[in-house]
C-alpha positions as CSV (number, residue, x, y, z in Angstrom):
1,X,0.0,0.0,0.0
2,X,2.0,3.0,-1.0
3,X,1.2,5.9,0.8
4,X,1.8,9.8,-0.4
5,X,2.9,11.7,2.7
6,X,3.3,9.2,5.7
7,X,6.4,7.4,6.0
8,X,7.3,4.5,8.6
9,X,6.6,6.8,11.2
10,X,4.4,9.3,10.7
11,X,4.8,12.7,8.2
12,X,8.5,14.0,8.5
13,X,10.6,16.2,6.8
14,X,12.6,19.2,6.4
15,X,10.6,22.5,7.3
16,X,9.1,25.1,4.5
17,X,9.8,22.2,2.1
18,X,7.9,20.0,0.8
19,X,4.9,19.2,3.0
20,X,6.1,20.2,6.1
21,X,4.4,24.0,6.4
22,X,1.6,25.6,7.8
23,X,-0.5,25.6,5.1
24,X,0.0,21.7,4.5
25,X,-0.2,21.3,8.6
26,X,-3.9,22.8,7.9
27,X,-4.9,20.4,6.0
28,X,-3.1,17.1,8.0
29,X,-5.5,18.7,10.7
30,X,-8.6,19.2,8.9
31,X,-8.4,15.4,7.4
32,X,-7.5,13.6,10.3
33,X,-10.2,15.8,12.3
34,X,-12.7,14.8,9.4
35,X,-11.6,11.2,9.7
36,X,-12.0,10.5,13.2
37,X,-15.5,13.5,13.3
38,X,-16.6,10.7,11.0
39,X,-16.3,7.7,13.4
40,X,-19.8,9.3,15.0
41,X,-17.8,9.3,18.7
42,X,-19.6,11.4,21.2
43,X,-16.6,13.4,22.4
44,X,-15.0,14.6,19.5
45,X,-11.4,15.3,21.1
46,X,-7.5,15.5,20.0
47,X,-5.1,16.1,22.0
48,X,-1.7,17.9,20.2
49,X,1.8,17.7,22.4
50,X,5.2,18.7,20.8
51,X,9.0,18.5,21.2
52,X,11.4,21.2,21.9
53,X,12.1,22.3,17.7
54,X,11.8,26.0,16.8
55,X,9.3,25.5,14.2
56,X,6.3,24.0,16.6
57,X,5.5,27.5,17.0
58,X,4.6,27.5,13.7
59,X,3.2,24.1,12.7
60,X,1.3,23.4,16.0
61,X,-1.1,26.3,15.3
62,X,-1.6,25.4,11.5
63,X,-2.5,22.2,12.7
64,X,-5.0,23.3,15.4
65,X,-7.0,25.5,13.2
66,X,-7.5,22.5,10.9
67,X,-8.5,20.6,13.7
68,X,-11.3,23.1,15.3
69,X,-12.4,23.4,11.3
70,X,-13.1,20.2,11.3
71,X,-15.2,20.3,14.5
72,X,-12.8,18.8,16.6
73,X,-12.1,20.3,20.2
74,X,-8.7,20.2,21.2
75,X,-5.8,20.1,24.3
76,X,-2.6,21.5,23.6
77,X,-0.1,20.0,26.2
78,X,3.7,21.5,25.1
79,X,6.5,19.6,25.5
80,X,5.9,16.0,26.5
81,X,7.0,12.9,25.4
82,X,5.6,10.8,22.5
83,X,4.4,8.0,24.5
84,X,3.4,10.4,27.1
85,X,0.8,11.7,24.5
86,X,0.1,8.2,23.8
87,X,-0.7,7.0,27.1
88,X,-2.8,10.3,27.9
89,X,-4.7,9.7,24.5
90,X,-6.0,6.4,26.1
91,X,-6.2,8.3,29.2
92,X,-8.7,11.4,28.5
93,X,-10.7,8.9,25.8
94,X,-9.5,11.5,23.5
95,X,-10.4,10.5,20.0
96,X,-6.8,11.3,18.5
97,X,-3.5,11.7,20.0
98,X,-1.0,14.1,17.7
99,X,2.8,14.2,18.5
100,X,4.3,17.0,16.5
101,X,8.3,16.1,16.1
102,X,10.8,14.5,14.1
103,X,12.1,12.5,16.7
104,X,16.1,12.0,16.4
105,X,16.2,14.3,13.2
106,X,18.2,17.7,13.5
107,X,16.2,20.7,14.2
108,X,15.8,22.0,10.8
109,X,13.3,18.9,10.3
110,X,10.2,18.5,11.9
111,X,6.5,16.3,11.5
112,X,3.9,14.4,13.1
113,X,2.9,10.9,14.7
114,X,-1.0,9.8,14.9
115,X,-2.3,7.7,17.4
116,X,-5.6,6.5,17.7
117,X,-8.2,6.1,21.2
118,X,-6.0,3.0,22.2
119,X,-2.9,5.0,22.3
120,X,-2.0,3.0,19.3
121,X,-0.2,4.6,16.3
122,X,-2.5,4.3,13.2
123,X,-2.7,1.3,11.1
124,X,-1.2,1.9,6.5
125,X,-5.2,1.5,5.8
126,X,-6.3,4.7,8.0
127,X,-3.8,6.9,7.2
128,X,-4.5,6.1,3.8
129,X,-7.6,7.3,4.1
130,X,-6.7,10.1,6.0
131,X,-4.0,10.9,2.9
132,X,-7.5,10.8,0.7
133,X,-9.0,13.4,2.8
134,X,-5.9,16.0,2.4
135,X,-6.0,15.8,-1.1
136,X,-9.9,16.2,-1.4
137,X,-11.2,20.1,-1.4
138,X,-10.6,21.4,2.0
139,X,-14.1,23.2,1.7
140,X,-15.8,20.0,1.5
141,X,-14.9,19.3,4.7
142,X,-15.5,22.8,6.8
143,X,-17.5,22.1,9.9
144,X,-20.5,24.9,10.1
145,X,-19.8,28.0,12.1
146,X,-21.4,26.9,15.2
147,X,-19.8,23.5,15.1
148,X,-16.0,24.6,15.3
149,X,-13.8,23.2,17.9
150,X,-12.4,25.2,20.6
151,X,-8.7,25.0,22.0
152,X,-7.6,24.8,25.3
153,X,-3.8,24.6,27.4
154,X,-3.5,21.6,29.8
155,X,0.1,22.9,31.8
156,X,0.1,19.3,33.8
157,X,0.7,16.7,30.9
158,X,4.2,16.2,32.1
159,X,2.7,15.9,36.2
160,X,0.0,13.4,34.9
161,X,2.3,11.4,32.8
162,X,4.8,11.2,35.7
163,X,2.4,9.8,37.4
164,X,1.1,7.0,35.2
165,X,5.5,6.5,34.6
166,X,5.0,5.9,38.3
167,X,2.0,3.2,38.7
168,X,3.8,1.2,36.8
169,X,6.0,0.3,40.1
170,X,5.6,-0.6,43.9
171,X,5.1,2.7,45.9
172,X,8.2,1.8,48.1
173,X,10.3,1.7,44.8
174,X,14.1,4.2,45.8
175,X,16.4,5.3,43.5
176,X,18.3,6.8,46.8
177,X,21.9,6.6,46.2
178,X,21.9,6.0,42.8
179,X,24.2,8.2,40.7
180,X,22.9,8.8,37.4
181,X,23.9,11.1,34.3
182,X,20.3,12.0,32.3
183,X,21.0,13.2,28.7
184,X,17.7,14.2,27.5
185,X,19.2,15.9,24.2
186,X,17.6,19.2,24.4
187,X,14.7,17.5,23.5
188,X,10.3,17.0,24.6
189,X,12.0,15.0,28.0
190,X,14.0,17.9,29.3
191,X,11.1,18.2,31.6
192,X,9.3,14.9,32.9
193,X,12.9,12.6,33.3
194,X,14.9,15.0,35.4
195,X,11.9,15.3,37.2
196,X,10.6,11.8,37.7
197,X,13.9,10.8,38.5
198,X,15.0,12.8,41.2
199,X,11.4,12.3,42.7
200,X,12.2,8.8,42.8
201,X,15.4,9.7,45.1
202,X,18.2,9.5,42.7
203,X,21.3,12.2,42.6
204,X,21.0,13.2,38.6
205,X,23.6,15.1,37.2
206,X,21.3,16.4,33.9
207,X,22.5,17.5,30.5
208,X,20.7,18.3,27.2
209,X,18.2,19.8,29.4
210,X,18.5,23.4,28.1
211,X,16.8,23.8,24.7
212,X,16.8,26.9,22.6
213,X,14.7,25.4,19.7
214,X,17.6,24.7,17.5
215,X,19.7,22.6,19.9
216,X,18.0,19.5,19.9
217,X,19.7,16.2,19.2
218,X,22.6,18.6,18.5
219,X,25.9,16.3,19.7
220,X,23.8,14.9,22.3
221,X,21.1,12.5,23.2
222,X,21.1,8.6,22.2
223,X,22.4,9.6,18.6
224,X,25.5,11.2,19.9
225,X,26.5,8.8,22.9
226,X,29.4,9.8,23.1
227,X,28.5,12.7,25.5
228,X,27.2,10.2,27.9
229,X,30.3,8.3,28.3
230,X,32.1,11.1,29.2
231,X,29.6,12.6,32.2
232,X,28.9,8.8,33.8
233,X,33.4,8.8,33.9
234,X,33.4,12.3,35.1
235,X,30.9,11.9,38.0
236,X,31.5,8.6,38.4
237,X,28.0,7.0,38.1
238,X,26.0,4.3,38.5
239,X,24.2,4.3,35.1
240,X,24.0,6.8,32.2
241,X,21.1,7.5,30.3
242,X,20.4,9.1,26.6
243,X,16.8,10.1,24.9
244,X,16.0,11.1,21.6
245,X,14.3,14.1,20.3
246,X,10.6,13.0,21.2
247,X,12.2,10.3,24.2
248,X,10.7,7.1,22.5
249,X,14.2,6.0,22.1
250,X,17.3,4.9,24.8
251,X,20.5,4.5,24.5
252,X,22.7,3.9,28.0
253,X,25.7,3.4,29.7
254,X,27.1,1.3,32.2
255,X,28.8,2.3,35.1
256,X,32.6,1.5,33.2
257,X,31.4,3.7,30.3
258,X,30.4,1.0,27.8
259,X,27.8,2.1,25.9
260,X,24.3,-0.2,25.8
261,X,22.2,-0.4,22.7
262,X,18.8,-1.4,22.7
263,X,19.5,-5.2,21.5
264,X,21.3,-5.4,25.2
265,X,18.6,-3.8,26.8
266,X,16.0,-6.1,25.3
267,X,18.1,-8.9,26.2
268,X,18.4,-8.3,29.5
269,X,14.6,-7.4,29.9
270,X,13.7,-10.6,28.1
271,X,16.2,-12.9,30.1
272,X,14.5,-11.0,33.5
273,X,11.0,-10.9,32.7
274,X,11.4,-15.0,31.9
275,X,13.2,-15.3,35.3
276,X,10.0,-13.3,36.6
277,X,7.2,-15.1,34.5
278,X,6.4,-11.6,33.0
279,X,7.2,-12.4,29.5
280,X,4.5,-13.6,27.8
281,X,5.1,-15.0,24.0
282,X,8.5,-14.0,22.9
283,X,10.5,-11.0,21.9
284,X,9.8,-9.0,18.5
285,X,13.3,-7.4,17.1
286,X,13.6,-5.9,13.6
287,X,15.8,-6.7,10.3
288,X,18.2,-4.6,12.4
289,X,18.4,-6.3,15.8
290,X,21.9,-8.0,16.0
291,X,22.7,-11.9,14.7
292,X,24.2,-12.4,18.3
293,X,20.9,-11.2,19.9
294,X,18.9,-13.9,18.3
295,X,22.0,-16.8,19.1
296,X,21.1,-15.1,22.4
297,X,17.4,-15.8,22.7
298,X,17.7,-19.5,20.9
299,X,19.7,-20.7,23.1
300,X,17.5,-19.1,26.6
301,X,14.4,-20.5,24.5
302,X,13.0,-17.6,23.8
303,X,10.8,-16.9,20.4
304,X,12.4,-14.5,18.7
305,X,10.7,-13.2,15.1
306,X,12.0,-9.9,13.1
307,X,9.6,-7.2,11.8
308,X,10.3,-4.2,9.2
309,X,12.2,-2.1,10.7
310,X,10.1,1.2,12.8
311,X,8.9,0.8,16.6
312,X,4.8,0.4,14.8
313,X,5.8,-2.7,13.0
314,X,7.0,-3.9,15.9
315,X,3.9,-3.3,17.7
316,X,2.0,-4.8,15.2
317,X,4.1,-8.0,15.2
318,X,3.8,-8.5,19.2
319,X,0.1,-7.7,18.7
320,X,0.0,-10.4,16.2
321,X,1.6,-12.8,18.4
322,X,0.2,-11.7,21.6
323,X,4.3,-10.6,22.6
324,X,4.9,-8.3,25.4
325,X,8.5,-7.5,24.4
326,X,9.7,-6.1,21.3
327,X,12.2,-3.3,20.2
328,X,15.2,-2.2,18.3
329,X,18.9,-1.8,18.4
330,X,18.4,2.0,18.3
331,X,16.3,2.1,21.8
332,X,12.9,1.8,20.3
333,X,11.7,-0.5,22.9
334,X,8.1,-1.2,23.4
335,X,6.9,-2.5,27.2
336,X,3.7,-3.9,25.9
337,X,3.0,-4.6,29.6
338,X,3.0,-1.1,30.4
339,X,2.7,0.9,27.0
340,X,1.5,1.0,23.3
341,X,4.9,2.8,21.9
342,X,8.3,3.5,22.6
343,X,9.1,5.1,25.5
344,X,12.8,5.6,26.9
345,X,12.1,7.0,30.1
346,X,10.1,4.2,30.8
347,X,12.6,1.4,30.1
348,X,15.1,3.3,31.7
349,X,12.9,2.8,34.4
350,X,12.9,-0.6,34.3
351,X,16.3,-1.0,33.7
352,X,16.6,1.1,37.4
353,X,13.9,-1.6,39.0
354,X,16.4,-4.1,37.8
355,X,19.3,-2.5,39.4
356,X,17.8,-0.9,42.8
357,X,19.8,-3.6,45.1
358,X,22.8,-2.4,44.2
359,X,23.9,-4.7,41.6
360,X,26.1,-3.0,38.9
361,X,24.9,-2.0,35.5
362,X,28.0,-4.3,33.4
363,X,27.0,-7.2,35.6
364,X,23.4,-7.3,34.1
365,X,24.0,-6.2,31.0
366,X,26.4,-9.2,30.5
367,X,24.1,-11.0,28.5
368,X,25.2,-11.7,24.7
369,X,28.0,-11.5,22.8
370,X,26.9,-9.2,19.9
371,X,28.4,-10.2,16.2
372,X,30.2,-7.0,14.9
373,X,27.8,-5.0,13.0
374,X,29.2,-2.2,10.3
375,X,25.7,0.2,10.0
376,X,26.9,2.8,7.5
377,X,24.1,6.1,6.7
378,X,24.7,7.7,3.4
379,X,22.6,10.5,2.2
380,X,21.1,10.4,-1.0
381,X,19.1,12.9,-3.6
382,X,16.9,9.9,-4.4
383,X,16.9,6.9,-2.4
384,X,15.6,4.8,-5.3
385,X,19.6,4.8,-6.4
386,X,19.4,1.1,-4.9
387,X,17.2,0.0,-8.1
388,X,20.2,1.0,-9.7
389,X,21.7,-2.0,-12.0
390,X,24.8,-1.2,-10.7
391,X,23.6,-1.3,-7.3
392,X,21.7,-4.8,-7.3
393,X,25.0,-6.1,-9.0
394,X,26.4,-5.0,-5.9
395,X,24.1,-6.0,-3.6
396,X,23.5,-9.4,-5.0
397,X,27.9,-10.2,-5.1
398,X,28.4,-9.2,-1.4
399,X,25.1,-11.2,-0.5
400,X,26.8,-14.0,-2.4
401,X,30.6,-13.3,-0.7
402,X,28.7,-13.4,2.9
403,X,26.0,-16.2,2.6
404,X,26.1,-18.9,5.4
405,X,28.8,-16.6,7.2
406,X,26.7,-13.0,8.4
407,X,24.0,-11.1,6.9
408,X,23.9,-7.9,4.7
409,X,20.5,-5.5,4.6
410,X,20.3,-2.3,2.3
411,X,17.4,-0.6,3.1
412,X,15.8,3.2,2.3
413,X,15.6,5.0,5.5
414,X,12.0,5.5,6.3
415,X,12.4,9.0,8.0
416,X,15.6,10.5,6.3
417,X,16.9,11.4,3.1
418,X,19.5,8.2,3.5
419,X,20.3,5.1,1.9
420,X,21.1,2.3,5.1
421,X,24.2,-0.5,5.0
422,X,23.6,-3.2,7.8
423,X,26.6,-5.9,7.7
424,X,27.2,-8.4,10.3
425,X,29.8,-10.9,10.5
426,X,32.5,-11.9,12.8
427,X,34.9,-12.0,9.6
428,X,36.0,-8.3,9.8
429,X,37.7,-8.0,6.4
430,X,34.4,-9.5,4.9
431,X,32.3,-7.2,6.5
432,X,34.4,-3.8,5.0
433,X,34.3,-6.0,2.0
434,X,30.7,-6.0,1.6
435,X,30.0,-2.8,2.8
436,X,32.5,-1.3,0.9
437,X,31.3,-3.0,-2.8
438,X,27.6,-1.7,-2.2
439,X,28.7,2.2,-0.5
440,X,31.0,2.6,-3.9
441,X,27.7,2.2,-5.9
442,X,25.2,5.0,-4.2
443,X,25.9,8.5,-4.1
């Protein structure tokens, strides 16, 4: 089902370009207003939250008149989270949950993410019909004059999401004496981790926590890692941990400054929540998720089954399967026991459950031995260049030099101009082999 304006996840893209301007935001708001109006719900409610980007200030209200014209009332919450909104969609029995971000892109891009009454993002078949609706004549669609929606400003999205964060554990749950450095990359977590954190008794020693509207993800955050290492040696902490843009992603770091991915932290989730008879099913990983990840769960006996790669496929997959564990090796992680998306604050969470009686974080995180992975980003003017002849020649040798001994994936990036290399292998002069026959070919 190809689909004109949403990608993997959600609308993105860079802003005043292409679709991503007020006058498109308009009409994303009137069709998807129009779309769930339609559904004959007695509340007719969306509820609109945001990162920390400069341009919010001018999509967010494009977006909300197209809402109101559509009849739809609507809360606008600020900075929060992306599952945050998610879990306060399901929450209020809102009728449509908008996040308006581009996640881990750089500040000049920007977008949205849909979720529907179940806190769920929205399925290819609605947002193809909600792509219909945009291109149909916006006055088709007008609600009459009396009908509009009104706007209001909920200041306590961050408090009530805290608080859900916190149901999720025992009331006696202590962070105290727990040393931890909280990179929350300038991004919609700046607010609710600090806070949730050092509620829960921890000493947090915060960067990333000071956006200007063009700083986010900017050499910090789970994208730029880096950072992280250096603040958990320098104050000497028990854990570091990195968001994203929107915080449905983390990356950490152990207390010797080895940096975790999200294939470890699903791995030691898994291994626990077995141990604890919480895992139900199996584990959902992606075309991504590390070779040594899925040695890993074969030999625990653990199901293990890949999906596309983006955090909704995954959900869909452990939906399928009735799985309560699924994720990938970026820090998308999805704790379907808790929540219906990605949500790094709350795994980091879990991760701190795991470690609150003082066991270190390389002790638990010594799970697997991951294969060495090569994951090369180039960007591209067209990322059909890997249709190329020359490229599938390419492609289709290295696959042939590697079979039986690792595993190559060329993919389109769903969310960025980029053209994705995945080699794994623990032959290292194959793996720049292979990676180097197919990177020659795009440009």
């Amino acid at each position: 089902m190809k689909k004109k304006y949403f990608g993997t996840d959600g609308i993105r893209g860079t802003v005043n370009i292409g679709n991503i301007n007020g006058e498109k935001f308009f009409k994303f708001g009137l069709a998807a207003g129009t779309y769930f109006k339609n559904l004959k719900k007695r509340k007719q409610v969306a509820i609109i939250a945001k990162d920390t980007r400069l341009s919010g200030y001018t999509l967010e209200p494009a977006l909300v008149s197209g809402l109101a014209s559509a009849g739809m009332h609507i809360f606008t919450l600020g900075p929060l989270p992306t599952n945050g909104l998610a879990m306060l969609t399901k929450k209020m029995k809102a009728n449509l949950g908008i996040m308006i971000t581009a996640s881990h892109n750089p500040f000049h891009d920007n977008g949205l993410k849909l979720f529907g009454p179940d806190g769920m993002k929205l399925s290819d078949k609605i947002e193809k019909k909600i792509e219909n609706l945009i291109d149909a004549k916006t006055i088709y669609h007008l609600s009459e004059s009396e009908s509009l929606g009104r706007v209001k400003r909920l200041e306590d999205g961050n408090d009530k999401y805290i608080q859900i964060l916190k149901n999720n554990f025992p009331r006696d749950f202590s962070l105290k004496g727990m040393r931890i450095v909280l990179d929350c990359a300038n991004g919609a977590g700046y607010k609710s981790a600090p806070k949730i954190l050092s509620e829960l008794g921890a000493r947090i020693f915060a960067i990333g926590v000071k956006p200007n509207g063009l700083n986010i993800n900017y050499k910090c955050g789970s994208t730029f890692p880096e950072v992280l290492r250096k603040y958990v040696k320098k104050f000497k902490a028990d854990l570091g941990i990195a968001l994203d843009g929107d915080a449905d992603r983390v990356i950490m770091c152990d207390e010797k400054a080895q940096i975790i991915d999200g294939d470890q932290i699903i791995a030691m989730i898994a291994k626990r929540w077995k141990r604890k008879k919480i895992l139900k099913g199996g584990v959902i990983g992606t075309l991504m998720s590390n070779y040594g990840l899925e040695k890993f769960f074969l030999s625990e006996q653990i199901n293990f089954k890949r999906s596309n790669v983006g955090d909704r496929y995954v959900k869909e997959m452990m939906k399928k399967y009735s799985y309560n564990l699924g994720g990938e090796q970026s820090g998308h992680i999805i704790l379907g026991k808790f929540a219906t998306t990605g949500d790094g604050l709350l795994v980091a969470l879990e991760t701190l459950f795991a470690l609150r009686k003082g066991k270190k974080a390389s002790q638990i995180f010594k799970v697997y031995r991951s294969v060495p992975q090569k994951l090369l980003n180039i960007k591209v003017k067209n990322k059909k260049i890997i249709h190329s002849l020359k490229c599938k020649k390419a492609i289709k040798l290295a696959n042939k030099l590697i079979k039986g001994k690792g595993r190559l994936l060329v993919r389109p990036s769903g969310t960025e101009p980029k053209v994705r290399i995945m080699c794994e292998t623990t032959n290292l002069s194959l793996l720049k082999k292979c990676v180097d026959l197919v990177k020659k070919t795009i440009h």
